[in-house]
FIBARO-39003 format. One line per field, with one value per residue (C-alpha): x, y, z. Coordinates in nm, 2 decimals, decimal comma, always signed. Example, Ala and Ser with C-alpha at 12.3 -4.5 7.8 and 13.67 -1.06 7.14 Angstrom:
2
px <- +1,23 | +1,37
py <- -0,45 | -0,11
pz <- +0,78 | +0,71
REM end
This chain:
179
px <- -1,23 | -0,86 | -0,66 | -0,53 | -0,88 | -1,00 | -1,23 | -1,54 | -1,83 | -2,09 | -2,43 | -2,68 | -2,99 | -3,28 | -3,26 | -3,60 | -3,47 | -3,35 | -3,05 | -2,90 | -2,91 | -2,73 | -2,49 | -2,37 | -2,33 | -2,12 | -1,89 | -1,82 | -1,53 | -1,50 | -1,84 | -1,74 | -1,56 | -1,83 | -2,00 | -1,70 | -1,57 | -1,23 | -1,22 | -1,10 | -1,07 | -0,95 | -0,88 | -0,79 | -0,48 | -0,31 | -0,51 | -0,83 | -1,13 | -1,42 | -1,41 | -1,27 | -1,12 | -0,73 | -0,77 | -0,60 | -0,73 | -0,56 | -0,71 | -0,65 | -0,75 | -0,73 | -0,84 | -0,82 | -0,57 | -0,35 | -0,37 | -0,33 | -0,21 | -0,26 | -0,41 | -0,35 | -0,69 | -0,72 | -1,07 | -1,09 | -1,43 | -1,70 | -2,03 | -2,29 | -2,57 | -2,84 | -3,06 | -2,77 | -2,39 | -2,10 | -1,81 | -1,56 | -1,19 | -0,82 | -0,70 | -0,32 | -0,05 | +0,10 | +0,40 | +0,45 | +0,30 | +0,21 | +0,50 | +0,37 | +0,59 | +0,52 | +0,15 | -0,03 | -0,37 | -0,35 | -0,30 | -0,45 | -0,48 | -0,85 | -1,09 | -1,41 | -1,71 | -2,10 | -2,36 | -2,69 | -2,97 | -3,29 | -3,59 | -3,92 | -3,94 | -3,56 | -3,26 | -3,08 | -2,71 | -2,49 | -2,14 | -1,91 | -1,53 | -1,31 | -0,95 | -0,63 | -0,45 | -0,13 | -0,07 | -0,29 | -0,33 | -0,50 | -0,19 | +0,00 | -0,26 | -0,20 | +0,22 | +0,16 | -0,13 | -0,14 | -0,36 | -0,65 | -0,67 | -1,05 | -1,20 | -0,92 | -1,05 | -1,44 | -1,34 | -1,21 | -1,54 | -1,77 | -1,57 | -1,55 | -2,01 | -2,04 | -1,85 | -2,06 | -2,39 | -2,31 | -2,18 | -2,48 | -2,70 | -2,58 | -2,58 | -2,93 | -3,02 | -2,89 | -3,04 | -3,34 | -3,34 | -3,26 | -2,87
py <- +28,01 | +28,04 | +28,28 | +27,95 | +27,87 | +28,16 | +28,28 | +28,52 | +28,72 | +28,83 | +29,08 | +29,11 | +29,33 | +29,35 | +29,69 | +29,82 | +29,90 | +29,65 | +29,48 | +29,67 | +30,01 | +29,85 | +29,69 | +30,01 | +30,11 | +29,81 | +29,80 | +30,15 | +30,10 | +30,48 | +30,45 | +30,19 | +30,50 | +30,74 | +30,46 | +30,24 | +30,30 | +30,19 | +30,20 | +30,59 | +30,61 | +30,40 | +30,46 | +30,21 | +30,12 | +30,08 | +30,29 | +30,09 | +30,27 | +30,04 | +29,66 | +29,36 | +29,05 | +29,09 | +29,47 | +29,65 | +29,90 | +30,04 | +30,13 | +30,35 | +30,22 | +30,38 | +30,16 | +30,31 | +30,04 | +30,00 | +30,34 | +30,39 | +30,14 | +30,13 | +29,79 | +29,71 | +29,47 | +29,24 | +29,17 | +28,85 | +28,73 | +28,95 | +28,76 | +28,93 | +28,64 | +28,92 | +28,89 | +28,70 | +28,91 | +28,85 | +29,11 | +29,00 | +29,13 | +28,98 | +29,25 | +29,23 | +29,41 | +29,62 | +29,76 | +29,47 | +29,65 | +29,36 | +29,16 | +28,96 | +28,87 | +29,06 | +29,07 | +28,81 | +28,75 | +28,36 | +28,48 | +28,78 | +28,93 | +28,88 | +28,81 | +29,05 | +28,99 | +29,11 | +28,90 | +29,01 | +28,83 | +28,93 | +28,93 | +29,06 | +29,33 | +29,48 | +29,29 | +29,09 | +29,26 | +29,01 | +29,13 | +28,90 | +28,87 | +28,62 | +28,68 | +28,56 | +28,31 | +28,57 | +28,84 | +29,12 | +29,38 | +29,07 | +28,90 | +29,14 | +29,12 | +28,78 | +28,76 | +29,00 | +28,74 | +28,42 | +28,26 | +28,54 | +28,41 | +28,31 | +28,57 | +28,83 | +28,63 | +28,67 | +29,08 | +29,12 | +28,97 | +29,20 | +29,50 | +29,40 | +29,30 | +29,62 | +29,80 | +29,57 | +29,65 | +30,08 | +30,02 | +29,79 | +30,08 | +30,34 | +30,13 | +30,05 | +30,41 | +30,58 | +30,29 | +30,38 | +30,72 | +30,61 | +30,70
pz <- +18,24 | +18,17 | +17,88 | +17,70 | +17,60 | +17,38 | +17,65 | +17,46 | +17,50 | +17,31 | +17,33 | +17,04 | +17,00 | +16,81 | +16,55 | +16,45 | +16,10 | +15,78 | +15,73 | +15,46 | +15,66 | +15,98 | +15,76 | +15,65 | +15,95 | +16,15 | +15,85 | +15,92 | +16,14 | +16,27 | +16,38 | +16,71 | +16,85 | +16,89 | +17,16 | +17,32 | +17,64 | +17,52 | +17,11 | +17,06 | +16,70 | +16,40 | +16,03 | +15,75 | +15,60 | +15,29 | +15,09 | +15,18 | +15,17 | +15,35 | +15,46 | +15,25 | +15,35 | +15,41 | +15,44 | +15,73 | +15,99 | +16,27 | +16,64 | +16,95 | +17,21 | +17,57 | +17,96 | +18,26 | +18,38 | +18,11 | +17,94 | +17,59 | +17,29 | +16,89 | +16,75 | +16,36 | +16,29 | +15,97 | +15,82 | +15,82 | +15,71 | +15,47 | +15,46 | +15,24 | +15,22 | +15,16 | +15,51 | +15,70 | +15,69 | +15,88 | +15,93 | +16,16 | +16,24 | +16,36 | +16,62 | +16,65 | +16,88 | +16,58 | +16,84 | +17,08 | +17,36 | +17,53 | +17,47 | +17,16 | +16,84 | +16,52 | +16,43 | +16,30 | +16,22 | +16,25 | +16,65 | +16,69 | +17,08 | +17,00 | +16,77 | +16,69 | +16,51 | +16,37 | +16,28 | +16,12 | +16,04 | +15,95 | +16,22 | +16,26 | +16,04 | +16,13 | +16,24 | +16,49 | +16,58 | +16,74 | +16,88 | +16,96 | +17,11 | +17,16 | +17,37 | +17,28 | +17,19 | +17,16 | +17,45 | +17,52 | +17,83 | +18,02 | +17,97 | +18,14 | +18,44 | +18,48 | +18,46 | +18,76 | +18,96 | +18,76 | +19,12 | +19,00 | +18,63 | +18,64 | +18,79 | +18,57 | +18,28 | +18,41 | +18,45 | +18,13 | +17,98 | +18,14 | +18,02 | +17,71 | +17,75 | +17,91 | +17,59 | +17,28 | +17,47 | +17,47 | +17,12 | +17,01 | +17,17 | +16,99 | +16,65 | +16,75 | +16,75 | +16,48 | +16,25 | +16,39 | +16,33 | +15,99 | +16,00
REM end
């Protein structure tokens, strides 16, 4: 799999608890934090005060290769069909970190999502991520080994597997607990 084609990955799980209550809790973007190995902490923009499409958030983020960089996000899809949502994010290189023009949400660095749907008496959590197209830390990875790009690429998506299924975990829990 190579960078140019928007290279993803995704985890889901099933949540013993309705679709409302997890709702709540993936649109609660300070939540990720408390269970990513890599999300540190994020707060919104703007004024903005929970999720809606066009709003702003921004992230710290923090690997153990590249160290530590701030992300400015855009919301760019809020799906509330009752039993099926959809809240899914633009992730953008707010301070050129990684060499990329000004941010954009048309080319974000990546591409985040949640999908819930109802099933069996709770809820199906589906986490999903897509890289590129603009530069990111993988991009810097590969200006430095361009022959490794597949199995960079292949890397890069089990870190960020790895990081949905401890963050889909700990969603999972506190909706069961009734969080």
């Amino acid at each position: 799999m190579r960078y140019a084609e928007g290279p993803s990955a995704h985890c889901d799980i099933h949540v013993g608890a309705a679709v409302p209550l997890v709702w709540e809790l993936v649109t609660d973007i300070l939540l990720p934090a408390r269970f990513s190995p890599e999300l540190r902490r994020a707060a919104w923009l703007d004024g903005a005060d929970g999720p809606r499409v066009g709003a702003r958030f921004e992230g710290h983020n923090h690997h153990r290769l590249l160290g530590e960089w701030r992300t400015v996000s855009y919301v760019t899809e809020l799906e509330d069909a009752g039993e099926r949502r959809v809240f899914a994010w633009a992730v953008t290189d707010a301070d050129g970190r990684f060499g990329g023009p000004a941010p954009d949400p048309a080319r974000p660095m990546a591409a985040w999502r949640y999908e819930l749907t109802a099933e069996d008496g709770g809820t199906r959590l589906r986490q999903s991520a897509r890289l590129g197209p603009a530069r990111s830390g993988v991009s810097l990875t590969l200006d430095r080994r361009p022959d490794r790009e597949e199995e960079i690429v292949a890397t890069r998506l089990e870190e960020l597997r790895t990081g949905m299924g401890e963050t889909l975990a700990g969603i999972k829990s506190l909706a069961e607990r009734g969080a």
